[in-house]
Structure formats: C-alpha cells, structure tokens
C-alpha positions as a printed Julia matrix, in Angstrom:
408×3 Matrix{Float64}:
 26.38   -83.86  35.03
 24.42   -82.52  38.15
 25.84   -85.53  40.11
 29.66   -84.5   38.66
 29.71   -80.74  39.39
 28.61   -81.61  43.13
 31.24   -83.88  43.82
 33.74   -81.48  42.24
 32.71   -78.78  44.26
 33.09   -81.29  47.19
 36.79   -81.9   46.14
 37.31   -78.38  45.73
 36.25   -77.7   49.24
 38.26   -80.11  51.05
 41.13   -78.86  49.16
 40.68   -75.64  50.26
 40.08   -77.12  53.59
 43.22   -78.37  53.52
 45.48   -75.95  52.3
 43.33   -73.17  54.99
 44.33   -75.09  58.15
 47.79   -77.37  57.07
 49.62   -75.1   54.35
 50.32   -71.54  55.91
 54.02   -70.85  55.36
 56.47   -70.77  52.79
 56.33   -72.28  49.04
 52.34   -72.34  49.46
 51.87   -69.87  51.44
 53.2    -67.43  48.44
 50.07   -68.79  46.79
 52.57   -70.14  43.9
 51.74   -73.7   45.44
 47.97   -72.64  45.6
 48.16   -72.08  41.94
 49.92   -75.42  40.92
 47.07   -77.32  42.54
 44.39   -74.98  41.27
 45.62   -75.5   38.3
 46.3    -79.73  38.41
 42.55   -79.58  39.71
 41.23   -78.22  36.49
 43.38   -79.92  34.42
 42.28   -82.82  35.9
 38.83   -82.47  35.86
 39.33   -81.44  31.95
 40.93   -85.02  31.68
 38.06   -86.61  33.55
 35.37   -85.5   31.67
 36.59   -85.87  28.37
 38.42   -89.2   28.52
 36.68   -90.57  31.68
 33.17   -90.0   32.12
 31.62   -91.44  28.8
 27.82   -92.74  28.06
 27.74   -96.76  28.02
 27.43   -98.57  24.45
 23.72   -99.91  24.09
 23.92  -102.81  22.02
 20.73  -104.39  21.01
 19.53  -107.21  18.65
 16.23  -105.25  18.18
 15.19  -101.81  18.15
 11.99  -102.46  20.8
 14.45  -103.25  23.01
 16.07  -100.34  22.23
 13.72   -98.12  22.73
 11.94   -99.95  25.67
 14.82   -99.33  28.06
 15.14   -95.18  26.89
 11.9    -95.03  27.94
 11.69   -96.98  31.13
 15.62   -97.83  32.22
 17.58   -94.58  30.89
 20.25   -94.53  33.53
 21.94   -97.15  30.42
 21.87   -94.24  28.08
 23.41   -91.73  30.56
 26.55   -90.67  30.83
 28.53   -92.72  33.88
 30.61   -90.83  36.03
 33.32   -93.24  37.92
 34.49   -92.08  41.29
 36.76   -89.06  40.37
 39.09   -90.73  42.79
 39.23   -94.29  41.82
 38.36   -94.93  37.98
 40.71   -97.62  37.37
 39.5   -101.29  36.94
 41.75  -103.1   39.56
 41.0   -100.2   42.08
 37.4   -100.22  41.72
 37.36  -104.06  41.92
 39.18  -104.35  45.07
 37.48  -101.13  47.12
 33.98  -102.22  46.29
 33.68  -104.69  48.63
 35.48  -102.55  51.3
 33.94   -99.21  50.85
 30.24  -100.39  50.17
 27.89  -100.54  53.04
 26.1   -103.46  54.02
 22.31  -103.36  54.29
 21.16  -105.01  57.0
 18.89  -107.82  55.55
 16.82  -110.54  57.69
 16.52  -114.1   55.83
 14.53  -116.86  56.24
 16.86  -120.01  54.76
 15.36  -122.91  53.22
 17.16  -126.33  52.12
 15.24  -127.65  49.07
 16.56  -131.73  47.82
 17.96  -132.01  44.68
 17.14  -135.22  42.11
 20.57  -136.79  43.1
 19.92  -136.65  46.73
 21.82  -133.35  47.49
 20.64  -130.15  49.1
 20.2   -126.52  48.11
 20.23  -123.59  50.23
 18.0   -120.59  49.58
 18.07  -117.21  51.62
 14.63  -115.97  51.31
 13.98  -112.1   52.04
 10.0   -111.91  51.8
  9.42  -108.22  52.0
  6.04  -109.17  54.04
  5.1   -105.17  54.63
  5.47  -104.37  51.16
  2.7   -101.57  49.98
  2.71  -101.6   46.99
  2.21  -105.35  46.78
  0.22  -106.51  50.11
 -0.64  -110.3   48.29
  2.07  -112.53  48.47
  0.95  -114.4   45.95
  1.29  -111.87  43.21
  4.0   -110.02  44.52
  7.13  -109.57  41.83
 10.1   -112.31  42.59
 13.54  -111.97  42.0
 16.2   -114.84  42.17
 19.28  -113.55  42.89
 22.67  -115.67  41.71
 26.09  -114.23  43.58
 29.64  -114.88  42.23
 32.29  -117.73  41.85
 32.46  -118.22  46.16
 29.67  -115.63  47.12
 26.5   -115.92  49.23
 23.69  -114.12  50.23
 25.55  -112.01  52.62
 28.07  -110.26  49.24
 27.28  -106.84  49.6
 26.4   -106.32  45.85
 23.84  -108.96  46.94
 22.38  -107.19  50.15
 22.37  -103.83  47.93
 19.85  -105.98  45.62
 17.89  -107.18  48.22
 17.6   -103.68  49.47
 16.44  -102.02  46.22
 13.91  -104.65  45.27
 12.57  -103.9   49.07
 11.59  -100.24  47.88
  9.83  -101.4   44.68
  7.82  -104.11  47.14
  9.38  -107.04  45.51
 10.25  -110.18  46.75
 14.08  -111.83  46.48
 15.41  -115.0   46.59
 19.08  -115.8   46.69
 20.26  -119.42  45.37
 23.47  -120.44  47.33
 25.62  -122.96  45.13
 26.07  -126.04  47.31
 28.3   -126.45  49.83
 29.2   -122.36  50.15
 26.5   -121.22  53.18
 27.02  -122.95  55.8
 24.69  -125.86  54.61
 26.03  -130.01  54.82
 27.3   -130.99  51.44
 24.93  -134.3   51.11
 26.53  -135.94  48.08
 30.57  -135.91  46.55
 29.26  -132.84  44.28
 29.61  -129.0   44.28
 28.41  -126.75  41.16
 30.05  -125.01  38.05
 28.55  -122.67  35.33
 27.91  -125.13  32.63
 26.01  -127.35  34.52
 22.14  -125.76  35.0
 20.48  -128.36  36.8
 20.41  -127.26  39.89
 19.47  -123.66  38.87
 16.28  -125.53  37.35
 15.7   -127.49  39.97
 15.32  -123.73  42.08
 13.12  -121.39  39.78
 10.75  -124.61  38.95
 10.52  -124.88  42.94
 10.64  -120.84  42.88
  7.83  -120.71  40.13
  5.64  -123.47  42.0
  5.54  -121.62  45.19
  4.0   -118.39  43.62
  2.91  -119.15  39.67
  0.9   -115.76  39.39
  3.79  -113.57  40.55
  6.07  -112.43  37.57
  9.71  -113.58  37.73
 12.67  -112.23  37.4
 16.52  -113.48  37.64
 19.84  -111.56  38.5
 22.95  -112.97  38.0
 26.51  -111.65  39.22
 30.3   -112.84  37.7
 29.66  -116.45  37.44
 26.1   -116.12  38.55
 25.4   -114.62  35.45
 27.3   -116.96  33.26
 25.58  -119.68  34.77
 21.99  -117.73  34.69
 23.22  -116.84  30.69
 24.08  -120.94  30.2
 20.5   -121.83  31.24
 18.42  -119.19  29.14
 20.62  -120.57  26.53
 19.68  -124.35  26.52
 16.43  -123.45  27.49
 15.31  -120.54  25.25
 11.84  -118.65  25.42
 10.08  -122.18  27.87
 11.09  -120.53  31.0
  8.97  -119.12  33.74
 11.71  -116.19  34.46
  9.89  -112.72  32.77
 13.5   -111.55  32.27
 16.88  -111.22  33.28
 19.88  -108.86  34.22
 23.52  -110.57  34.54
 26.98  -108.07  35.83
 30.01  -108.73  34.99
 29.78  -111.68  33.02
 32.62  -113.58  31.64
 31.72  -114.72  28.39
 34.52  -116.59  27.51
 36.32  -118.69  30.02
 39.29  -118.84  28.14
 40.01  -114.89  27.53
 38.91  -114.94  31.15
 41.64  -117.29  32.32
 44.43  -115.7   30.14
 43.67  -112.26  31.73
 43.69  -113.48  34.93
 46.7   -115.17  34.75
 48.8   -112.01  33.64
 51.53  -111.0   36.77
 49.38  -108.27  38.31
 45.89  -109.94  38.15
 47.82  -112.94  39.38
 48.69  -111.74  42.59
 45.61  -109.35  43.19
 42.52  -112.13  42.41
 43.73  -114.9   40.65
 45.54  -116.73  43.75
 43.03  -115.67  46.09
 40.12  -116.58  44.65
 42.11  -120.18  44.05
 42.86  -120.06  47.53
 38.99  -119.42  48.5
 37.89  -122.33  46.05
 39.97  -124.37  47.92
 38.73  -123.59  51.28
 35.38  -124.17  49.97
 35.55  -128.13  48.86
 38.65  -128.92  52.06
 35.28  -128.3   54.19
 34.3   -131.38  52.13
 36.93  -133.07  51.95
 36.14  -136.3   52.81
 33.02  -136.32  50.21
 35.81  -136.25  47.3
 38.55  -138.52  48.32
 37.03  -141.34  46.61
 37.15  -139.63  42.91
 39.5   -136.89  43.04
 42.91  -136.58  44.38
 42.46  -133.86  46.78
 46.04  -133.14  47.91
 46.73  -132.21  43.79
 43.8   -129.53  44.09
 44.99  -128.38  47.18
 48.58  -127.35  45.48
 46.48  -125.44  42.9
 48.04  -121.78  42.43
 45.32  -120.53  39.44
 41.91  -121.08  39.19
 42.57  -122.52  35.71
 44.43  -125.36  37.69
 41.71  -125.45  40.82
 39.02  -126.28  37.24
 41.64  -128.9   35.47
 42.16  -130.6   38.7
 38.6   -130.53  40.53
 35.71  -128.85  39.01
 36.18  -130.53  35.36
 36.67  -133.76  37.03
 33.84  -133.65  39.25
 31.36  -132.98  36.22
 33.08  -135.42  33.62
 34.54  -133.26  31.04
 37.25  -135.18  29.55
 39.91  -132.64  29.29
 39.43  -128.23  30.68
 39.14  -127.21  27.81
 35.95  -129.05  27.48
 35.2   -128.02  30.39
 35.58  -123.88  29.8
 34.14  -124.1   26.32
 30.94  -125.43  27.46
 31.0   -123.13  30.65
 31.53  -119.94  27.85
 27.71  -118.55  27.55
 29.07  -116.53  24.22
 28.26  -119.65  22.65
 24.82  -119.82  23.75
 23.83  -116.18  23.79
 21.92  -116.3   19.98
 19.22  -118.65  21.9
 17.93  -116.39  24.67
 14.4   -116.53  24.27
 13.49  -113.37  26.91
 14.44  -110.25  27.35
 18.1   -110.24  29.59
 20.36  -106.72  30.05
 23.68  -107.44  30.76
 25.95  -104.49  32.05
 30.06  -104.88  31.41
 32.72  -102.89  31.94
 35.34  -102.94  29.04
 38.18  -102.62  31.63
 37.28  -106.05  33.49
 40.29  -107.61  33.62
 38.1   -110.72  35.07
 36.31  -110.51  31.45
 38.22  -108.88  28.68
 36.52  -106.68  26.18
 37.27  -108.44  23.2
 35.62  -111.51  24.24
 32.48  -109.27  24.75
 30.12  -111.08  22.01
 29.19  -107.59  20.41
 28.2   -109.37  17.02
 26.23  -112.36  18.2
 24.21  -109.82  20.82
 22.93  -107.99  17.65
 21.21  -111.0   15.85
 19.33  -111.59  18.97
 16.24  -109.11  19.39
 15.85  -110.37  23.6
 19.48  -109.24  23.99
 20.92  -106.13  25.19
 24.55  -105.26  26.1
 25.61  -102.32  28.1
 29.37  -101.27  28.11
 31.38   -99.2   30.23
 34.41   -97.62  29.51
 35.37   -98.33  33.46
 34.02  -100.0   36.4
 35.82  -102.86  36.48
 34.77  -106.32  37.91
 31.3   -105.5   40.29
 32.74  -102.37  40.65
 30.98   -99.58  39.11
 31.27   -97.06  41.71
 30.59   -93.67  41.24
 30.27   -90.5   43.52
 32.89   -88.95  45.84
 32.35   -91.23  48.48
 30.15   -94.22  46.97
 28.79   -96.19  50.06
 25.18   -96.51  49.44
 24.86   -97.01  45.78
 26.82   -98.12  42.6
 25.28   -97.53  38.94
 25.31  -101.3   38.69
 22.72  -100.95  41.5
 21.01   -98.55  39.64
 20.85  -100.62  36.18
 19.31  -103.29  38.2
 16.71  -101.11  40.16
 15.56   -99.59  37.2
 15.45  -102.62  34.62
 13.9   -104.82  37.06
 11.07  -102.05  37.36
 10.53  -101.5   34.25
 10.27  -105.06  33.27
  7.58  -105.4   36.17
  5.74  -102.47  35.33
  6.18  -101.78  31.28
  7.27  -105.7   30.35
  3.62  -106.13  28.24
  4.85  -103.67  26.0
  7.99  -105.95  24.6
C-alpha cells in the first residue's frame, strides 16, 4: 500500500507539473479543466485499487507449504500492485523487455557433450566474492532455464543472476542447443517434453559441487520443460526445489490463445519467425530428415512444431507431440517443493488451463495467481526498471528455501 500511495503521489505531481508550466489559458485555465482531471485521477485510482490491485491466489496441496512461504516468502500473500500505467496483459508483455534494465553480468561459458555426441552451452556466473558464502564448494546453486528462443543474456535472466548475487549464490544458465552462439554438433535442437538434456546438465551441475544445495528456475518454456522433468523424475533429484514463471501448462489452450487475431500479430508470428531463424542457422544439419523449405513457410508456432520440432523428436502426429510437452499432466508427481507464479491474464497460458485441482492433491506444489501481469511481465511501480514482483517471488523463495528448506 506504502509502495501505491508513493507512486500516486508521483502521478499527482507530474500532473500538476504539467498543467503549472503547459495549461495557462482558457478552458483549463478557469480551473474547470483542472477539476475534470482531478477528478478522472481519483476516479481512477478508486478503479485501480478496487478492481486492479488484488492479493495473488495461494494454492497449495499441503498446508506446510502453506504456511512455510507466509513465514519466509510473503511477498505471495501481498497484495500486487501492477504499474498504474500499464496493467494490461499484452502491454505488460511487450514493455518488459523494453523498459527493464539490463544488469551487467560477466559469464564464464562452458560446452559440456551430450550422450548423442552433441554439445551444451552453459553461462556460468560464479559470484567468486560472495560473503556470505566464501567456499565454493558449499555455496547455494541455481540453474537458470530462459524461454522458447532465450539465452543467458534475456533480461528476466540477468535480473536473476543479479538477485542471487546479493544472497551470495551461485547461477548457472542452461542454453538449449543451437540458440548461443554455440556449433549445433548433431541434426537435433530441443523441445519441452524431451528432458534429457536438462539431466544430462544438473547431474554434471550436481557433480561439480555435491555439498552445495540446488536449486532450479524455469521461465515460459523453461519452466514447462523444468515442470516435465520433476514430473518423470519425482522426489530422486538432486535439485532442493524449484520456481517456474509463466508456465504454459497446456500446449493446446496455449496454441488456441495464441492463435486468436490480436495475439497473432503481436507474438505468435514473431516468435515463429525467431524459431525459424534459430534452426536456418542449421540448416544444413536438417536437410536430410526434414523438409526445411515447408518449416520455413511456417506462419504459427503450432505449424513451426507440426512441421519441425515434432518431427525432429518422433512424435507421430502434434498432437502427440503437445500432449506430452503439457506438464499439467505430470504435475501430481513432483516429488520437491516447486512455486510457480502465473498471471491469469497470460494470453501465452490461459487461466483455465491453470491445473488448480491437480496442484491441490500434491503437498510439494504451490500455485500463485495474478489477476494481471501478463506473460514475464509482472511489472509494478511508476517507472519499473530495476525490479518486477516476479523478481521478487524468486529472490525471496529461493532464500527461503536455502535458509528455512529443513523445516518442509
């Protein structure tokens, strides 16, 4: 509320501002104009904060859970005040990425070989001054997993990277192949069903540091693919515990939003178009199995999955393909404790596919649901630059599993 009435008073000032030194003559200056936007202000603000600014829905399987993240993570039990400004789910998804800063972050890459012959790329940010923990070999480790085409170098990413810095923790991105800038070794790429290159990196993760404790962080597809492994996997994973954003738990509500007019022209074709861009740098890896000129003509990214990705993974038809890639289906098997934060306005990840009912039989599962905040969006403040309360769910669960984990 503290956080609300500041940036109101902000807005009230520039308004003010604005009508000192522009609006001096005439219909304002008889103060009748003064009054109409005094007036739209309040109105307004009544508006925002009783139809806007709303606490999330905590939905747990398990009343621990519950009650371990009021006590140690209770920015998901406080009330979430969008930007006053920008609310909406399309317009928070596309000014994220714009209006965000970019924390300057120094890597140090690795390439780790896969079983099949392939390569991985991993963007390593060590945090070798941290304080709080000086041995590298115990220090806290978090694997970060970005988006459908994202790297290490996504700003929701670098924002991670900079957060886990000021708890002393260490952070590990996994780049899906052939997206950083690495060689693509063999005619394969990734998707979100199959895990085994995302085993392949926290085994290698795991071995380099066994007494550190674990963590994972998955965004958009990272998550679905971070949410497909727990699921196969269950509780015999080295990971402590996991947060996933903006997860689409059903590929085929995801798809059908997507593919509605507006969401069409403002992500669908793009993203096709950057899936594309992707595997053409490859192109001569694929000509043998796929027919590359058909993906290349692809205008959705349901017909970029029907035409490449479920071809390149052997899934007789797409929609064998999306209903294995769905982690709804594999949510009741989580075996450790994972948060996942959603908006219910996501139009990448509708709200009735949210799997509100299968989240409460599980006891390591707990949901968090916006009314707004879109797709990575989540911005909040006047002008949000430096930090998003998706940034703050993860700061504070992470720390809280580090430090108060024992008691689950």
């Amino acid at each position: 509320m503290q956080r609300l009435a500041m940036d109101l008073r902000m807005l009230s000032r520039e308004i003010s501002l604005y009508l000192e030194h522009q609006v001096r003559v005439g219909f304002f200056g008889s103060g009748v104009g003064l009054s109409l936007i005094l007036g739209f202000s309040v109105a307004y603000a009544c508006y925002y904060l009783s139809s806007i600014a709303k606490k999330p829905q905590l939905v747990t399987g398990g009343e621990s859970f519950s009650r371990f993240l009021q006590d140690h993570c209770p920015v998901v039990t406080e009330t979430y005040y969008p930007t006053v400004w920008c609310w909406e789910s399309r317009g928070q998804t596309l000014l994220r990425p714009f209006i965000t800063s970019k924390p300057l972050v120094q890597y140090r890459n690795e390439l780790i070989k896969t079983a099949d012959g392939g390569q991985i790329s991993l963007d390593w940010f060590d945090n070798d001054r941290s304080k709080c923990y000086m041995d590298a070999s115990t220090r806290p480790t978090i694997l970060l997993l970005p988006g459908l085409t994202g790297t290490s170098k996504e700003s929701y990413i670098l924002h991670m990277i900079h957060l886990s810095e000021e708890l002393g923790y260490r952070c590990v991105v996994f780049n899906n192949r052939g997206v950083a800038g690495e060689n693509l070794l063999t005619p394969r790429t990734y998707c979100c069903s199959n895990t085994e290159d995302l085993e392949t990196v926290i085994q290698h993760v795991h071995s380099l540091y066994p007494s550190a404790p674990f963590l994972a962080a998955g965004v958009s597809m990272g998550g679905m693919l971070l949410l497909n492994y727990l699921g196969k996997i269950g509780p015999k994973t080295p990971l402590k515990a996991a947060a996933t954003f903006s997860v689409g738990w059903n590929t085929f509500a995801c798809s059908e939003s997507l593919e509605k007019p507006l969401n069409w022209l403002l992500f669908n074709y793009y993203l096709t178009t950057c899936l594309q861009s992707s595997v053409n740098k490859h192109r001569h890896m694929f000509v043998k199995q796929i027919d590359m000129d058909h993906v290349m003509k692809a205008k959705s990214i349901r017909e970029f999955d029907k035409r490449f990705t479920s071809v390149m993974f052997g899934y007789r038809t797409i929609d064998d393909y999306y209903t294995d890639a769905s982690p709804n289906r594999r949510l009741k098997s989580v075996g450790i404790p994972v948060l996942c934060l959603n908006s219910v306005d996501d139009v990448f990840s509708p709200s009735h596919a949210i799997p509100i009912e299968t989240a409460k039989q599980n006891p390591n599962v707990a949901l968090v649901l916006t009314s707004y905040g879109g797709h990575i969006g989540f911005l909040e403040g006047l002008w949000p630059r430096q930090s998003t309360y998706m940034d703050r769910v993860f700061k504070q669960f992470v720390q809280a599993m580090v430090e108060h984990g024992h008691e689950l």
